[in-house]
Structure formats: C-alpha cells, structure tokens
N, C-alpha and C positions, 0 to 999 in steps of 0.2 A: 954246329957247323952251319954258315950263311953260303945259302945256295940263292942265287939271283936269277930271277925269273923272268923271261918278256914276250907277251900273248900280243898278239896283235889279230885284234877283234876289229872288223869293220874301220880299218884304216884307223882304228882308237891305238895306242899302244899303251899299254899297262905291264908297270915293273912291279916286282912283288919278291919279297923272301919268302922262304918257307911258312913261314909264321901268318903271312899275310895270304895264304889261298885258302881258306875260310870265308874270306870276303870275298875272293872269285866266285866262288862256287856261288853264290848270290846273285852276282852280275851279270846280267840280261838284259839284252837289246831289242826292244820289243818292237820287233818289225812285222807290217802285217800288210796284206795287199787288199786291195778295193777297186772294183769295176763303176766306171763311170763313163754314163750314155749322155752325152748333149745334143738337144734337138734344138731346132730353130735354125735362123740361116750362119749355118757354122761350116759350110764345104764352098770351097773357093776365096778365102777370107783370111788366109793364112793362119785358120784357127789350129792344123796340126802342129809347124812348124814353132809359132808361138806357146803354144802346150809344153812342146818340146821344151823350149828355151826356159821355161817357167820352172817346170821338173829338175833340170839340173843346177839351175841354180838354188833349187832347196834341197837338192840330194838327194831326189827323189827318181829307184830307175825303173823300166817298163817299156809299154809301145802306144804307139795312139796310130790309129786307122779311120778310115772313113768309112762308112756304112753305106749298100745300097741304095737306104732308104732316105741318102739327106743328113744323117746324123753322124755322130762322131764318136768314137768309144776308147777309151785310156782304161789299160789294167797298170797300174799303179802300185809301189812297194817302199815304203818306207816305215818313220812312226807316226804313231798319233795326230802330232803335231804338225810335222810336214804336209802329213795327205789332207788335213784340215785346211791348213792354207793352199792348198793345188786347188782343192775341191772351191772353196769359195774364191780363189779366181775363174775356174770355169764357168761361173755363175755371169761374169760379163765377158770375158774373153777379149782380143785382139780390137783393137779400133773398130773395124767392119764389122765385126761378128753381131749378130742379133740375137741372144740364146735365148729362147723360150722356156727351159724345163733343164734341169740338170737332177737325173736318176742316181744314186750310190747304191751298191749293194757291196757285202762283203762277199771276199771271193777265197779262192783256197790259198793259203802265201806260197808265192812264188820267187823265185831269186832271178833278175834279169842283168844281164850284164850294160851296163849304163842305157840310156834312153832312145829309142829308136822309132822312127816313123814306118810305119809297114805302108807300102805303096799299092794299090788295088790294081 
C-alpha cells in the first residue's frame, strides 16, 4: 500500500512514501541561536534597522536592541551558515557605523517569529 506523505518543516516541504520516512527520521535542521554585542559608534547610524534588513534577507529571525551603554545586541536564530554571514557583516555595519569590537557567544536556541527591532 503507497501512503503519500507531506511534512512541512521550516517552509521546506518534503513528500515521502512509506518507504521513504527512514530518511525523515535523519533529517534535521540545525538551528541554533547566538548573542551578538557590537561596540563602537553603532547607536544613531541606522546600525538596528540595517541589522534588521541583513537578517531577513538571510533568513535569519530574532531582535536587535540598543544598549544603555552605546552598544548594540542581536539574539540571532538560524544555521551555521546564515549566522556566520550576519556575524561577519556586523563586523563593519551600515555606511556610518564605526564598530570597534563585535562579541559572539552562544546562547540558549530560541524560536523568534521573523526579525524585530525592540525600541528602548
């Protein structure tokens, strides 16, 4: 008997017979979240808003806020590869932006619903 199948993982869809969910059961979207602090002159410089615009067009979702202190902080959720290219844009940022220092650390994953600016 052919029983036809359709998962729809992360906007992926995958059809599958009976036969074929052995290779499901494999199939794993390795998403992971990272906190990232940018220092330097990065507030006033449209460094959120440009973050912003960076993130979704890699697919990448979360929030970026500005910090008391001058800095700027994205919790970040994609793979590997996404947050590697976010991360090394942040490294120069926005036309104006001056970044001094850009921190990663891994953080706990988290599921954000597409990308948003938190306003202080």
């Amino acid at each position: 008997m052919f029983i036809l199948i359709i998962i729809v993982i992360c906007g992926l869809f995958i059809v599958a017979n009976t036969s074929d969910l052995s290779l499901l059961a494999n199939f794993q979207i390795m998403e992971q979240t990272i906190s990232i602090t940018v220092s330097g002159l990065v507030q006033g410089v449209y460094y959120r808003q440009s973050a912003k615009e960076k993130a979704l067009e890699l697919g990448i979702s979360g929030i970026v806020k500005n910090l008391p202190n001058g800095n700027v902080h994205i919790l970040a959720s994609g793979t590997a590869n996404q947050l590697d290219e976010l991360v090394h844009w942040c490294k120069q940022g926005p036309p104006h932006a001056k970044v001094s220092s850009v921190n990663v650390e891994t953080a706990v994953p988290q599921v954000f619903m597409g990308f948003v600016i938190e306003r202080s």
